[in-house]
C-alpha positions in Angstrom: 0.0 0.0 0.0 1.0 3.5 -0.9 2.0 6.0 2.0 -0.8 8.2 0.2 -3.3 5.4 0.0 -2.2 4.0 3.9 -3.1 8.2 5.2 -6.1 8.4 3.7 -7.1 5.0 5.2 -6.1 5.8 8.9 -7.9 9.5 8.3 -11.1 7.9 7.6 -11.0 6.0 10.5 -10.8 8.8 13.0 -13.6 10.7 12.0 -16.3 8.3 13.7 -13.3 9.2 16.9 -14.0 13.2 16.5 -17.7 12.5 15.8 -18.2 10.1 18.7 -16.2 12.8 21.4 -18.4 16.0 19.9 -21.6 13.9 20.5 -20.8 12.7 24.0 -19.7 16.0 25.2 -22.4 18.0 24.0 -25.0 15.8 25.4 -23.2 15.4 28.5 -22.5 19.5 28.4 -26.6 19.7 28.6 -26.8 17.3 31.5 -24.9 19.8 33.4 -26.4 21.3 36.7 -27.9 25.0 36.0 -29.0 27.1 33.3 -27.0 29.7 31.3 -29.9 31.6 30.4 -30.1 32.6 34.3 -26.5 34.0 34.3 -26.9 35.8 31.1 -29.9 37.3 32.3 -28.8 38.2 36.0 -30.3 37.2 39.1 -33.9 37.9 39.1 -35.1 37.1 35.9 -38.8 37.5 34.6 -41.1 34.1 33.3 -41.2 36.0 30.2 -37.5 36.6 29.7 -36.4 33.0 30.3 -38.7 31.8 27.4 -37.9 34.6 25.5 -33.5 33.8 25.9 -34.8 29.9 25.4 -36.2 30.6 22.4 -33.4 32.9 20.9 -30.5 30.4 22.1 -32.8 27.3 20.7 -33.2 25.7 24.1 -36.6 25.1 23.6 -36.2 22.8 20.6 -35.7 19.3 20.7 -32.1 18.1 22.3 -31.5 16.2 18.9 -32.5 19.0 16.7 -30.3 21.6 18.4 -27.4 19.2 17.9 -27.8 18.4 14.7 -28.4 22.7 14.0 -24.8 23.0 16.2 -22.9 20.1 14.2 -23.9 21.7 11.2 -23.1 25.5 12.3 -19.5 24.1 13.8 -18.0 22.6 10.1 -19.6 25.8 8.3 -17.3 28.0 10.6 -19.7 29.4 13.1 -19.0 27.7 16.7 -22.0 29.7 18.2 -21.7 32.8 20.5 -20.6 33.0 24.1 -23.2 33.1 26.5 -21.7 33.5 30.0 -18.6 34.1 29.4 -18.2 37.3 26.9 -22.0 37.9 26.5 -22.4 37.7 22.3 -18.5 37.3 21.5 -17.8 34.6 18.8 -16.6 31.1 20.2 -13.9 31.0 17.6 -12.3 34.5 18.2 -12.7 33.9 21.9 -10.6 30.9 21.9 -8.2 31.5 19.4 -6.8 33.9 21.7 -6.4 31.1 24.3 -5.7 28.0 22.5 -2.1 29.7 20.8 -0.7 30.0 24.2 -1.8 26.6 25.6 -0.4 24.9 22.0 3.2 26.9 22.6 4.1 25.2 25.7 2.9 22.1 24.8 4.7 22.4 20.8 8.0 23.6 22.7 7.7 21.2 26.0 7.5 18.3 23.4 9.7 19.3 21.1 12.7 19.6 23.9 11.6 16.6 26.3 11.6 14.0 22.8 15.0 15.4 21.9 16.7 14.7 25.1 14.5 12.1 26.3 15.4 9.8 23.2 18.8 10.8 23.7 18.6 9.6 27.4 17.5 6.5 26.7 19.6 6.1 24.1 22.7 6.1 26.6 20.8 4.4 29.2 20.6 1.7 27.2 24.1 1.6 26.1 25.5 1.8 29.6 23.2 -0.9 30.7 23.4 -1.4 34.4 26.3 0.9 34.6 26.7 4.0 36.5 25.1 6.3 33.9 22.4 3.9 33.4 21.6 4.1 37.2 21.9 8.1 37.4 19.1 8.6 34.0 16.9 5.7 35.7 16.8 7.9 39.2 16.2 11.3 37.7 13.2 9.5 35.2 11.9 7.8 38.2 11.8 11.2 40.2 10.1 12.8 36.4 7.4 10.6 37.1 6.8 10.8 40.3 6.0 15.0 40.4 3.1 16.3 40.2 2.9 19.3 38.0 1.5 21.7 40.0 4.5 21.5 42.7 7.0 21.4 40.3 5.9 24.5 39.1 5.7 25.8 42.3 9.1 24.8 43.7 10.5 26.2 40.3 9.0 29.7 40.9 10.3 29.6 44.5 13.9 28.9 43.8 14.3 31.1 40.2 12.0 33.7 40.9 11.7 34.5 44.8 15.1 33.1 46.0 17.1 33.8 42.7 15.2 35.9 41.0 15.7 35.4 37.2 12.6 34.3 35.7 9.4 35.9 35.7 7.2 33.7 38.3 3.7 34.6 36.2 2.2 35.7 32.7 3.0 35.7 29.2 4.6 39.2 28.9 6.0 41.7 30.7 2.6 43.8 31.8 3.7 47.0 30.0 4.5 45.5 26.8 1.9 46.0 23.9 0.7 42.7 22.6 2.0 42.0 18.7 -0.4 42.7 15.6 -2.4 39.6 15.6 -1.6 37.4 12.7 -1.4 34.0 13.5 -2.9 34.2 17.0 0.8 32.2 18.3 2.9 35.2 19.8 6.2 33.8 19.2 5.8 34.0 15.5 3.9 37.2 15.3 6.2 39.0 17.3 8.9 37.5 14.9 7.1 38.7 11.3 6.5 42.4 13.3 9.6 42.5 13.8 9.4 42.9 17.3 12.3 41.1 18.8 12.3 42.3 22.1 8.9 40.8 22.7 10.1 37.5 21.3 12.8 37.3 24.0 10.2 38.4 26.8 8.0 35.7 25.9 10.8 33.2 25.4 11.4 34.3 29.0 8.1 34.1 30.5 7.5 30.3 28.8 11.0 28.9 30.2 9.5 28.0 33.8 6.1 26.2 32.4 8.2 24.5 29.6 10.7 23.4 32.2 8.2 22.0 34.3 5.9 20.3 31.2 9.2 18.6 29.5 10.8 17.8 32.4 8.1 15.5 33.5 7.5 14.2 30.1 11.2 13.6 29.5 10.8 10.7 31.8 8.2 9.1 30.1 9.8 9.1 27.2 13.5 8.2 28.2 12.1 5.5 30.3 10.1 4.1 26.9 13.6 4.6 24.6 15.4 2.7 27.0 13.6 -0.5 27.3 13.0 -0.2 23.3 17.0 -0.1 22.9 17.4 -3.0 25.5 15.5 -5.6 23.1 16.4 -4.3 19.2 19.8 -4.6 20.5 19.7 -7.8 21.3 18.5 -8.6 18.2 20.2 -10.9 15.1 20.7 -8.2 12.5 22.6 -5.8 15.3 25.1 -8.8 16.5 25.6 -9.1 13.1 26.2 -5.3 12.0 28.6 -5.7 14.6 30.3 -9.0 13.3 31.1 -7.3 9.9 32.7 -4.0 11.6 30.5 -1.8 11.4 31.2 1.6 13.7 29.4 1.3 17.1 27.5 4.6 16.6 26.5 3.5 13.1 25.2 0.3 15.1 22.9 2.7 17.4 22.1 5.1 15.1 21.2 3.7 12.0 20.2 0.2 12.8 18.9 -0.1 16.2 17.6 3.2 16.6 15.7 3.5 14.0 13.6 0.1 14.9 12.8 1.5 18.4 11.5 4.3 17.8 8.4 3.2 16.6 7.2 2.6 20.6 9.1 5.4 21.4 6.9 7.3 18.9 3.8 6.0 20.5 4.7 7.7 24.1 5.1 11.0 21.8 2.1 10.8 20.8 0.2 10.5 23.7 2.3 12.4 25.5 1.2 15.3 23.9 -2.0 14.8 24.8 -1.1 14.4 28.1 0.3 18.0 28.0 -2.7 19.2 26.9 -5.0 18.4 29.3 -1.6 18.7 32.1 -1.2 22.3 30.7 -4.6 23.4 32.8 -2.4 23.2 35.9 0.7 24.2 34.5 -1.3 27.4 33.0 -3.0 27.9 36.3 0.1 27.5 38.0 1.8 30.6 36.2 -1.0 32.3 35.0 -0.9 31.8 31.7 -4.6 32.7 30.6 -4.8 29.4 28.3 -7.1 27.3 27.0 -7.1 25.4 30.2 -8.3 28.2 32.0 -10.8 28.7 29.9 -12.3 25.4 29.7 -12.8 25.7 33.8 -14.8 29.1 33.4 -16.8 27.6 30.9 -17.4 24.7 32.9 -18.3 26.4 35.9 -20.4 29.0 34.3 -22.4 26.6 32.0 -21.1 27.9 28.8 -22.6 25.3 26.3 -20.8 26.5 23.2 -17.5 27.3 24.1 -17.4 24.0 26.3 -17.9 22.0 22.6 -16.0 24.6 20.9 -13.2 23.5 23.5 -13.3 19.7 23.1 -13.7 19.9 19.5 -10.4 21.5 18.5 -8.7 19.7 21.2 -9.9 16.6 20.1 -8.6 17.5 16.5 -5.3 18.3 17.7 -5.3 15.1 19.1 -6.5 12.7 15.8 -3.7 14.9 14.4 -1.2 14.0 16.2 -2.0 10.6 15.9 -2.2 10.7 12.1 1.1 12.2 12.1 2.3 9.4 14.9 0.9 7.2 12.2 2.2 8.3 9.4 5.9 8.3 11.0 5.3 4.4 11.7 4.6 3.7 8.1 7.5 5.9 7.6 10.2 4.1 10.1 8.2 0.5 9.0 7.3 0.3 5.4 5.4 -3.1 6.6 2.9 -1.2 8.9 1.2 0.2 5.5 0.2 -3.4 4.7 
C-alpha cells in the first residue's frame, strides 16, 4: 500500500473518533447542573425573559435537533456565541486567543523533552546497568513521580523568589503591547512584526512552564527509549552489523535506533496529549490565561458553546497527532502500511 493510500485509510478512521467525542460531550454538556440563560440574564429574571433567551438560544427545541443545528453550524465556521462568558462574543475568536498560548508550551515542551529524552534512553541503554544507566533511571523515576503543580511551584520559588531570574507569572512583561495579531501564536507574530524584544520576553516568561511540562515528560519518554533499545539490541541483525565492523555509533544510530523508535513514537504521541489536558495546571500555575483556564470558566459557568468549541479543537489536535504518529510508523516501517 502507498503512503498516500495507507493516510487516507487511517484519516477515515478517526472521524467516527472526533464524531463520537463532539456527541458525547455535547449531550453530557446539557446534562450539566444549572442554566445559562439565568446568568446571562442576572439574578432575578422574569417568566417572560427565560422563554424569551430559550427561544433565541434554541433551548426550547428538541435536544437532537439543536445538535444536529450545532454540528452543522461548527463545520460551516460558526462555533456559536458566548453566553456567560463574553456575552455575544464569537466562540472562535474567543478561543483563538487562548488555544495559541496553551499549543506553545505544549509544541516547545514536546519538542525539547523528545529530543533529550530519546537521547537519554539512548545512553541508558548503552551503559546498561552501569553508572550512567543508574543516574538517568533515578532522575526518570523522580520525572514521574512529580506532580505538575509542585513542580511548578518549587520552580517559581527557587528562580523567581530566592534567585530571581525568571518571571514567576504571565505571558509578557505587563507594559509590553501585545504584537499585531496574525497568526494568533505570539512567538511568531512578534517574529514577522519585527518585534524582537517581545520575542525574548515571551521566550522568558515560557521557560518555567516548559521546564516543568518537558521535564516530566522527558521521563516518560527516556524510560520508553530505553527499554526499546534494551530488546532491538539484542536482536540478530545488530550482532551481526557488529560481526562485519560496522562503527558502534553506526550500530545505534542507524540500525537499532531507527527500529525502536516506533514505541518510542507512540509515548510522543500521547504524551502530547497528556500536555494538553496537564497544561490546565501548568497554566494555572503561572498564570498563563490558556485554553485550560478557559475550559474551567466555561465549565463552571455553564457555557454550552465554548465547552464543545473547546473539546472539538482539542480533540482535532489530538487525531492529528495521531495521524502524524501514524504516518511516522509507516515511515520508520514500510510493513505497517500493509
Amino acid at each position: 500500500m502507498s503512503l498516500i493510500k495507507y493516510i487516507i485509510k487511517r484519516a477515515l478512521t478517526m472521524i467516527p473518533v472526533l464524531f463520537g467525542a463532539i456527541t458525547v460531550v455535547y449531550v453530557l454538556s446539557r446534562f450539566m447542573p444549572g442554566n445559562p440563560v439565568y446568568a446571562y440574564l442576572g439574578p432575578h429574571p422574569t417568566p417572560e425573559e427565560i422563554r424569551e433567551m430559550e427561544h433565541f438560544l434554541g433551548f426550547d427545541q428538541p435536544l437532537i435537533v439543536q445538535f444536529f443545528r450545532y454540528l452543522g453550524d461548527l463545520f460551516t465556521g460558526d462555533w456559536g456565541r458566548s453566553i456567560t462568558i463574553d456575552h455575544g462574543e464569537d466562540v472562535w475568536r474567543l478561543i483563538w486567543t487562548r488555544f495559541p498560548r496553551t499549543m506553545e508550551i505544549t509544541i516547545l515542551s514536546i519538542i525539547i523533552a523528545s529530543v533529550i529524552g530519546i537521547k537519554s534512553g539512548v545512553v541508558s541503554a548503552r551503559h546498561r546497568n552501569k553508572y550512567k544507566d543508574t543516574t538517568i533511571r533515578g532522575i526518570s523515576l523522580v520525572g514521574v513521580s512529580i506532580p505538575i503543580f509542585w513542580m511548578g511551584m518549587i520552580l517559581q520559588y527557587f528562580l523567581t523568589y530566592q534567585i530571581p531570574v525568571l518571571p514567576a507569572i504571565g505571558f509578557k512583561t505587563a507594559w509590553y503591547d501585545n504584537p499585531e495579531f496574525i497568526t494568533g501564536f505570539r512567538l511568531i507574530d512578534s517574529l514577522i512584526t519585527g518585534k524582537f524584544y517581545l520575542t525574548i520576553d515571551y521566550l522568558m516568561h515560557l521557560i518555567l512552564p516548559v521546564a516543568c511540562l518537558s521535564f516530566i515528560t522527558i521521563a516518560s519518554i527516556t524510560r520508553q527509549t530505553r527499554s526499546s533499545m534494551l530488546e532491538v539490541l539484542q536482536q540478530d541483525y545488530i550482532r551481526t552489523a557488529r560481526a562485519k565492523g560496522c562503527a558502534e555509533k553506526d550500530v545505534i544510530g542507524t540500525h537499532a535506533l531507527k527500529n525502536a523508535l516506533i514505541p518510542t513514537a507512540t509515548v510522543i504521541g500521547l504524551s502530547f496529549g497528556y500536555l494538553l489536558s496537564g497544561a490546565v495546571l501548568t497554566e494555572t500555575t503561572f498564570n498563563l490565561s490558556g485554553m485550560g483556564q478557559l475550559m474551567i470558566t466555561a465549565i463552571r459557568r455553564n457555557d454550552f458553546y465554548v465547552i464543545n468549541a473547546g473539546v472539538f479543537l482539542v480533540a482535532l489536535t489530538f487525531i492529528l497527532i495521531n495521524l502524524a504518529m501514524d504516518v511516522i510508523y509507516g515511515l520508520l516501517d514500510p510493513r505497517i502500511r500493509y
